[in-house]
N, C-alpha and C positions, 0 to 999 in steps of 0.2 A: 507694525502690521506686516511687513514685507517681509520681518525678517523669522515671523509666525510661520510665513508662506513658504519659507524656506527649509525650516523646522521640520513642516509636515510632507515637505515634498524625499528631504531627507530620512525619515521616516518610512516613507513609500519605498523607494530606491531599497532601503535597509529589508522592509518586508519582501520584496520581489525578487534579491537576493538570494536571502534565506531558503523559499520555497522554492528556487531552481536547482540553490545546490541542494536542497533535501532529495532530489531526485539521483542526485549523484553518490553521498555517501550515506553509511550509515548512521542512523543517530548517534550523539556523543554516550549516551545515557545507557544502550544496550550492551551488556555485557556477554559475546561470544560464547564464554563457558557458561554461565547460566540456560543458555539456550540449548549447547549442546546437552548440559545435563537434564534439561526437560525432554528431551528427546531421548536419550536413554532411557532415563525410569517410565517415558511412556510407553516405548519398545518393552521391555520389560515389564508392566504392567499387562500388557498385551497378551506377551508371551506365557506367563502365569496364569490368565484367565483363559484362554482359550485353550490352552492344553488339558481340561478336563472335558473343552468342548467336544476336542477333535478325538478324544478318547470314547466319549458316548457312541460317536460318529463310527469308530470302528466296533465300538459293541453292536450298530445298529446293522452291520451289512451282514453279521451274522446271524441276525435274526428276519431280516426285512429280503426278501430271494430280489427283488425289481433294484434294488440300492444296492444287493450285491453284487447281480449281473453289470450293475453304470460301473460300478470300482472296480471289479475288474476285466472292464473293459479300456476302463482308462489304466487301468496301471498295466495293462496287455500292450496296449498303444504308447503309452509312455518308453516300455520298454523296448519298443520295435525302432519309434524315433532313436532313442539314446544309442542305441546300438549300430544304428544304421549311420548317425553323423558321425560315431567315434571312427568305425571303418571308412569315410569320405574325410576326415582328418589324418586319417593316419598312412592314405595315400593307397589302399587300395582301388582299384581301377572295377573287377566285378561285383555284382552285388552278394553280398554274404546272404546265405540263406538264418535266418534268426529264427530259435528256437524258439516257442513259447514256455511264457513262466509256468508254474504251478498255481492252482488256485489262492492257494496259501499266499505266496509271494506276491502275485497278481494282487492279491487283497491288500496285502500289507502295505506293496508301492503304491497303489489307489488312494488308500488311506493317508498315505503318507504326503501325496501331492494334492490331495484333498483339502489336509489341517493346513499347510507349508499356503495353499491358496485362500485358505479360510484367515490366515493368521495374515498376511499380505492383504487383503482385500481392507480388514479392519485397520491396521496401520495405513493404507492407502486414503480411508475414508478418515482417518483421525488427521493426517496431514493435510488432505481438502478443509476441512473443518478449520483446520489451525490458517490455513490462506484465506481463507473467505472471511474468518474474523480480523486478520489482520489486515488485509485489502477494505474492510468496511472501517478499518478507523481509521487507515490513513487518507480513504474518501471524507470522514469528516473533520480531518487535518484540514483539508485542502480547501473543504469549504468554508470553514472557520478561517483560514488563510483569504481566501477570496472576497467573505464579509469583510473582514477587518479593511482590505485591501479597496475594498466598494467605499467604505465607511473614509478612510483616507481620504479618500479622493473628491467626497460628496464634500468634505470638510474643505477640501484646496479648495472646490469651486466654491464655495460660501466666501470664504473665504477671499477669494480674490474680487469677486462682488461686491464684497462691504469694501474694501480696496480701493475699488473700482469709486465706487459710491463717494468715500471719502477723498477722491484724489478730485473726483468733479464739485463736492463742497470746498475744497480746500482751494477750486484754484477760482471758486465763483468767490470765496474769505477775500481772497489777495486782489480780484479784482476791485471788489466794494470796498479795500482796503485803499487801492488807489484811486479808487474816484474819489474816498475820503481825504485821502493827500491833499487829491488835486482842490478841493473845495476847503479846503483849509487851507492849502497854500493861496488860493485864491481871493479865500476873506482875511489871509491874516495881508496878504497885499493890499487890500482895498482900507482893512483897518488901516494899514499903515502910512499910505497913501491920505486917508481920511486925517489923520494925525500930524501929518504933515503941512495939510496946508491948513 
């Protein structure tokens, strides 16, 4: 029984182990390149579908005047930033006065930071997606770790109970065992004594 007690305690030790260093490394079982090449072909799935989004997108600023005036207003302002941090990189001291684009150009850079943020947005939201399902199964790793680890333990204590239990029959056996001696020792005396005289 004790050494049942032992079994399971080792056991536990073995499981509580495992689930610390699971925080440390990574599984044995994942393979690196497999992963990076899901991410590729998803980047690239990405990229293939949404490039006839982002294509509609600039058919539509030529038609739609309220989506045209937002594109190129950002591709106006996109260009005003770009131009304004290369001359503060490149060590000029006053401000450069920045031409404005063409509507054309304007449209185009719009367009252009528009799909580049439409195409980032969806990769952003498919990598959310890919942590929130992997964070939900290692939550139920951990709970499954946790049962087991409940389950262990419920089993020590039972365990050391019936233990318990058998160590207080065992030592009431040994006593009834010697009161038995004693009263055997005591009539095989008395027989013997009786025999005697």
């Amino acid at each position: 029984m004790v050494l049942l007690i032992v079994k399971l305690a080792g056991q536990l030790a073995k499981l509580l182990i495992k689930q610390s260093l699971r925080k440390f490394r990574r599984p044995p079982n994942r393979n690196p390149d497999k992963d990076i090449a899901k991410v590729q072909l998803a980047s690239s799935f990405v990229e293939q579908f949404t490039g006839p989004a982002v294509q509609r997108l600039g058919e539509t600023t030529k038609r739609n005047l309220k989506y045209r005036i937002v594109i190129i207003w950002i591709g106006q302002r996109y260009h005003l930033l770009n131009i304004t941090l290369q001359s503060k990189l490149l060590g000029f001291r006053k401000p450069i006065e920045v031409k404005s684009l063409t509507e054309d150009e304007a449209m185009r850079l719009g367009n252009k930071i528009l799909g580049e943020s439409f195409i980032y947005a969806i990769t952003a939201a498919f990598v959310l997606y890919e942590y929130t399902k992997s964070s939900k199964k290692e939550q139920i790793k951990e709970e499954h770790s946790r049962f087991e680890i409940a389950k262990l333990q419920r089993k020590t204590h039972e365990y050391g109970l019936v233990n318990e239990l058998q160590e207080t029959e065992i030592k009431e056996l040994r006593r009834k065992m010697f009161q038995l001696e004693d009263k055997n020792t005591s009539l095989g005396s008395k027989l013997f004594s009786s025999l005697k005289s």
